[in-house]
N, C-alpha and C positions, 0 to 999 in steps of 0.2 A: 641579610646582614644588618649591621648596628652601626651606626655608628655616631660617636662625637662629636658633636658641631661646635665652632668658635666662632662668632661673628667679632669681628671689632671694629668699634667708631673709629672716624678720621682722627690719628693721630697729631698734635700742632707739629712736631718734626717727624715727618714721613722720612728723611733719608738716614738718621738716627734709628727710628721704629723698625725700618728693612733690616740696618746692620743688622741689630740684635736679633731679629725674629730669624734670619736666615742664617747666621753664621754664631748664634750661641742655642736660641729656642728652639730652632727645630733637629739639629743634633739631639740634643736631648731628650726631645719626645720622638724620633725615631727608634729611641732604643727601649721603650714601651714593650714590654712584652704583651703579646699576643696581637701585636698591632699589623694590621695586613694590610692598610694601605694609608698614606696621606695624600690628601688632594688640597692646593690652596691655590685659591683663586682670588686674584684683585681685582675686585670691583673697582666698576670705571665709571658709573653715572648709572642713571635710572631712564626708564621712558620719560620721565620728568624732566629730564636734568642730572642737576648733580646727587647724589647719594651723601646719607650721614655716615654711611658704611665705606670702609676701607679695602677689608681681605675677611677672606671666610675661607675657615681649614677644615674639613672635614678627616675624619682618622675612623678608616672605620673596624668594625670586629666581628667574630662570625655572630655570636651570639650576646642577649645581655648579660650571660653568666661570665663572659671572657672579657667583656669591658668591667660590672665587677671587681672580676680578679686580679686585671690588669692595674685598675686605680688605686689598687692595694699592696702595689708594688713601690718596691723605692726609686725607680725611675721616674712612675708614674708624680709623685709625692714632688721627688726635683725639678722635674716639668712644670709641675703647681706654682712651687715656690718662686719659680724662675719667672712665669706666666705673671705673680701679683707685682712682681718687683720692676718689671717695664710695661705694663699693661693692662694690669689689676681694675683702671678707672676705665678701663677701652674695650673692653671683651665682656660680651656673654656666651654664655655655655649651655647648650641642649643637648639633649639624645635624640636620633630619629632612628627608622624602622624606614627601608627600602621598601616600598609601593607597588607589584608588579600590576 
């Protein structure tokens, strides 16, 4: 599998950041075609300490050709838009390849 990765910095309003991410952003990357799974996890501190990191969403696809197709979609695109507009300075973005 493929998939999506989003890491984002610590937002200044984390109960603002939730709203949106839970109840407008990931509605609409759910609806992502081809998309077969999302996983988001809150980071809660490091062996360190505290963490610069907030939440990490993985979204994964069967293959690169389906992730692809899928960012070529008009959902995908809304996602996007949605993503710069509350987030844009807080999130990076990678591909990874599952590891057996």
């Amino acid at each position: 599998m493929v998939k999506l990765i989003a890491l984002y910095k610590q937002p200044d309003d984390k109960a603002a950041f939730d709203e949106h991410y839970q109840n407008v952003h990931t509605p609409i990357t759910k609806k992502i075609p081809g998309l077969r799974k999302m996983e988001v996890t809150k980071i809660v501190g490091s062996p360190t300490g505290k963490s610069k990191y907030y939440l990490l969403c993985e979204m994964y696809y069967d293959d690169h050709e389906s992730l692809k197709a899928a960012m070529k979609t008009k959902e995908a695109k809304a996602s996007g838009k949605d993503l710069m507009s509350f987030a844009g300075d807080l999130v990076t973005m990678m591909i990874g390849e599952d590891v057996e």
